[in-house]
Every structure is written in C-alpha cells, then in structure tokens.
Steps between C-alpha positions, in 0.01 A plus 500: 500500500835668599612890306732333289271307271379652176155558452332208341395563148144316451398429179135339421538251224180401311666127416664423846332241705669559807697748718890509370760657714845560389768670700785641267808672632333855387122472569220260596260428226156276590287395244080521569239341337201759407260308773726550793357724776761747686433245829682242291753671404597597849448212654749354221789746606446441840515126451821546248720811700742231696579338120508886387715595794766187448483510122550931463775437792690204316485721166610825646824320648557312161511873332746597781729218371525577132728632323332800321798640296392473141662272267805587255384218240148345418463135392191438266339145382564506148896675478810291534695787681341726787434910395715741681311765665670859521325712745516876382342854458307529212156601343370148408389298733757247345675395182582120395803455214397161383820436326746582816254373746482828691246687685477859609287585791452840649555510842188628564252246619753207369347201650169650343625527168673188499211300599329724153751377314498118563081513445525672155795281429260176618203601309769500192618207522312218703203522211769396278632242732182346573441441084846369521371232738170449339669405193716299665250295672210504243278651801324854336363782653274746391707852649720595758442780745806583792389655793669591857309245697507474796437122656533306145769426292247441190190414383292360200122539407300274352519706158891394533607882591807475710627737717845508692635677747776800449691362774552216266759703299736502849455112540769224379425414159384115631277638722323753234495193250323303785211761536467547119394112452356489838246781366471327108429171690163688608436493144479117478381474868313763651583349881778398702420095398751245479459499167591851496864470714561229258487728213727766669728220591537398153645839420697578857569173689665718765101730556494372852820673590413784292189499691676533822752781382202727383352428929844576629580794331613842640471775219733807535393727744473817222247234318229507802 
C-alpha cells in the first residue's frame, strides 16, 4: 500500500454477511462481519489493493478536474426559481429570506454551512412532499424519517416508515417524485417484483430513465 492512501477505517457490523470495501475520494471504509478473523481481513486487502490502487487513483484525478468554486445560486426540487446565495461575514452560519429567495452564508466554512442549510431545508420539506405524493397516488405510509445516507436514495419498512435521502432536496423535481413512489410502492410490494415496477410505472412512466439519472449522477463537490 503506497503513503498516499488514507488509513482504512474498519468497522465490524453485526448484520453484514460479507466483507464490503468502498473507496471514496476522502477515505476507505470496509465493512466486517463480527466472525471475521484479522487473517481474513488481510488477505481481503491484499487481494483488493490493485482495484484500491486504480479506483483511489481514478478519483483523486476526477477531484483535480472539478471546479470547486462555490456556487452563486442553488436550485432546489420543489421551487420554480433557483435561491441566490450571497457569501458574507456574519455570525450565523446562514440566513434564508424566503420571500426574495436569498441566502446569507458566512464565509467561514461556506461549503459546510451550505450543505447545513439544504439538510434542514430537506427535512422541511420532503415529509411534506412525500404526503403530497401519497395522496396523490392513494399509496400511505406510516412516517417519514430524512437522513444523509450514504449508498441509498430511500427506503421503506415493512411498518410503511419511509425514509429519503437529504440529497433528495438538490435533485430535479422528476427525479425526487420518482423516489417518493418508488419508496410508497414498497408499501404495496415489499420487493423489486414485476408487479412492483408496474405500480411505479403507473405513476412515472419515464422511472427507467429516472432510474438511470439517479446512477449517473455527480453531486456538487461541497455536497461530498
């Protein structure tokens, strides 16, 4: 393993079933189930450092490539126009005028406080979006919990709790519409069935490409 890599953060998980490795551009995370013996474990790096190696590489030169200014304006799923962002010193972390679309941000730790912003605005708002869509479709759910995942876009339970992702808030307003009934679907059909993609369909015959937007997708840089 060459200087440059991070150290890999382990973490023992009492419901994995396997080893997980996932390279992201700021640290290496693998997932262990409690029976694994260290042996395993480094006999899995070994076997996965040329993958680790390309993939960190690749990533690194990505990050080299992108544009990290910070954005002037902010386009959210659920407004018409996009918020202008004015980047200043100030005490609060940052203030949104709702009626001029504006939002200060100190200057300190911007891209932080920014990414604060568009969570607290998320767990505002998608809740009420998703009931939107529930009524909509006839499909009910029980609550709604929004969380910063980090690998899905949403889930459901078999008690009908939904939860969706903050990131959701940043998305096109199709796409967020596509995960909200993807996620009440669960509540007819608790699996990926055909029966199941025929009841998203009903509500979003364009899921499939919505599907493929939601793979493709780069999020901003300040997001990650």
């Amino acid at each position: 393993m060459t200087a440059t890599f991070p150290e890999i953060k382990i973490t023992h998980h009492a419901r994995a079933t396997r080893l997980r490795l996932r390279v992201e551009p700021s640290q290496i995370k693998l997932t262990v189930p409690k029976f694994c013996t260290q042996r395993q474990i480094d006999d899995f790096l070994k076997q996965s450092e040329s993958w680790m190696i390309e993939t960190w590489q690749k990533q690194q030169q990505h990050l080299a490539l992108v544009d990290r200014s910070l954005p002037s304006t902010l386009t959210l799923f659920n407004l018409q126009q996009p918020i202008k962002i004015i980047y200043q010193k100030q005490r609060q972390a940052y203030v949104f005028d709702e009626q001029t679309l504006t939002i200060l941000i100190s200057d300190q730790h911007a891209e932080v406080y920014l990414k604060n912003f568009v969570i607290q605005y998320a767990k505002q708002h998608l809740p009420i979006f998703l009931q939107q869509i529930s009524e909509e479709t006839g499909m009910k759910f029980n609550q709604c919990a929004i969380r910063q995942a980090k690998t899905r876009w949403g889930s459901c339970t078999v008690k009908h709790a939904i939860m969706l992702n903050s990131t959701l808030a940043l998305c096109n307003f199709n796409i967020t519409r596509y995960v909200c009934i993807h996620e009440l679907a669960h509540t007819r059909y608790f699996d990926h069935s055909a029966a199941f993609w025929s009841e998203v369909e009903k509500y979003d015959p364009n899921y499939k490409q919505h599907r493929q937007i939601l793979k493709n997708g780069i999020l901003p840089w300040w997001w990650s």
